[in-house]
C-alpha positions in Angstrom: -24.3 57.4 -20.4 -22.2 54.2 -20.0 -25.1 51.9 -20.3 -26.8 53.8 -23.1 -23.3 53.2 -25.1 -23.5 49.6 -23.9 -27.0 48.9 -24.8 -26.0 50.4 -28.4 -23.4 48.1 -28.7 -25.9 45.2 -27.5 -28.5 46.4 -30.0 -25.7 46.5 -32.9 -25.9 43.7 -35.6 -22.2 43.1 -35.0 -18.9 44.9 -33.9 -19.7 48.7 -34.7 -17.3 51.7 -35.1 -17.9 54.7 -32.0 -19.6 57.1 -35.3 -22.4 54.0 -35.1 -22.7 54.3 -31.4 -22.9 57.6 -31.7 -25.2 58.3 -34.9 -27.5 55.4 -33.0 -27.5 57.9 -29.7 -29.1 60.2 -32.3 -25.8 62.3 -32.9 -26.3 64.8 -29.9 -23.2 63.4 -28.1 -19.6 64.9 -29.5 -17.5 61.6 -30.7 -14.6 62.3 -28.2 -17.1 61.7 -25.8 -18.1 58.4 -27.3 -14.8 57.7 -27.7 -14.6 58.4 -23.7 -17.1 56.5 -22.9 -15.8 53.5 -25.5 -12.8 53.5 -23.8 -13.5 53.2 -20.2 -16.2 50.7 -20.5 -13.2 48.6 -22.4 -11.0 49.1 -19.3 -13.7 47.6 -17.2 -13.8 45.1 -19.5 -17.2 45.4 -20.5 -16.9 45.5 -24.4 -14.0 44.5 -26.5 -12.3 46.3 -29.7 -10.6 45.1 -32.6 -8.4 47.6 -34.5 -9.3 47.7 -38.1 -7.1 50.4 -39.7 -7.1 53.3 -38.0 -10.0 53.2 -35.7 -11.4 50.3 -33.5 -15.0 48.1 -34.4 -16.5 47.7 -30.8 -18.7 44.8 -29.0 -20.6 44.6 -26.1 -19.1 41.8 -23.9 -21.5 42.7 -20.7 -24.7 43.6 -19.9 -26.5 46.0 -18.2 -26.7 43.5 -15.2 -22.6 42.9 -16.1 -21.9 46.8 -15.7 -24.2 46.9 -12.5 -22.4 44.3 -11.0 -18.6 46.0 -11.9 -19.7 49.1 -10.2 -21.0 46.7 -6.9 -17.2 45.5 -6.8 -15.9 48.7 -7.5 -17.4 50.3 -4.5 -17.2 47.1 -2.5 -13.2 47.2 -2.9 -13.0 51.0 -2.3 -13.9 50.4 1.2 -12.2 49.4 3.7 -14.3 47.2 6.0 -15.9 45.2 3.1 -17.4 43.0 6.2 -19.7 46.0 7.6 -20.5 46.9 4.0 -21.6 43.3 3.0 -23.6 43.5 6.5 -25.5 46.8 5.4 -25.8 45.7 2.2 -27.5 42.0 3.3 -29.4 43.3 5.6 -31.4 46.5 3.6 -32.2 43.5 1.0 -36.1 42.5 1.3 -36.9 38.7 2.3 -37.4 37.7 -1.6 -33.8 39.6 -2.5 -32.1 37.4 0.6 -33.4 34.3 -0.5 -32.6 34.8 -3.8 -28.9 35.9 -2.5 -28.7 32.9 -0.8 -29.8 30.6 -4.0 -27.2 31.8 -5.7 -24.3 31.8 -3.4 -25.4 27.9 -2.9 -25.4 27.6 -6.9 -21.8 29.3 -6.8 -20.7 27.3 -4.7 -22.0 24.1 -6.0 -20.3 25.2 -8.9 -17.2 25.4 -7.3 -17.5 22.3 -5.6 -17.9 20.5 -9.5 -14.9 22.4 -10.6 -13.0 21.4 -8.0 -13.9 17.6 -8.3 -12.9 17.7 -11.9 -10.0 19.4 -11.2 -8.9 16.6 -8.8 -9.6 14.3 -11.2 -7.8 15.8 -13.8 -4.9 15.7 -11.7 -4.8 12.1 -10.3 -6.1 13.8 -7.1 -2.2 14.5 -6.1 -2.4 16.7 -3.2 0.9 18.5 -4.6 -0.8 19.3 -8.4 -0.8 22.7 -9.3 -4.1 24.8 -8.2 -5.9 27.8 -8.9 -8.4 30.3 -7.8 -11.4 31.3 -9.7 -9.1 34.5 -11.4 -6.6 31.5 -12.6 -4.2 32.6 -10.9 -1.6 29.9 -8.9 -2.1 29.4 -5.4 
């Protein structure tokens, strides 16, 4: 039900109210359940709210590849041996999946490698500046 809210929301015109998302579902759902649904996506930070009045207008802020991919970190940071689960994971994936894995862990990291430069640069290169990891937070 999650990604039928969320693809609501993505279909919306602009920010909607949870009695859009739901009337748009075609009405069968109850609104607390909406309002559920609503809610929990926004705690995975997959849509946003703004409070108008008394109730909240709602946006997508993810897609359906987005929510797919919360749900792979969720499970991936439920277990404990996230090396073994990475290893089953890697190596169920068909040969066009790896390579395409592995184009995209080069781009990330690529990526990184830019960031980095211009962060170095932004700091006179001073091994002592203040640094960050990709969540922003100081290492």
């Amino acid at each position: 039900m999650e990604a039928q809210v969320l693809s609501a929301l993505r279909a919306a015109p602009g920010p909607e109210t949870a009695a859009w998302v739901r009337a748009y579902l075609g009405g069968t759902l109850a609104y607390t359940t909406v309002m559920t649904i609503l809610t929990r996506l926004h705690a995975k930070r997959v849509v946003t709210r703004e409070r108008v009045g008394r109730s909240f207008l709602w946006t997508a802020a993810a897609d359906e590849a987005g929510l797919a991919a919360h749900r792979m970190r969720r499970v991936l940071d439920g277990e404990t041996d996230r090396e073994a689960v990475l290893m089953s994971f890697v190596s169920g994936l068909s040969a066009r999946d790896e390579e395409l894995l592995r184009a995209l862990l080069n781009e990330a990291r690529e990526s990184d490698a830019h960031e980095s430069d211009a962060h170095d640069d932004a700091h006179g290169g001073e091994p002592g500046g203040r640094d960050e990891d990709r969540d922003g937070r100081e290492n």
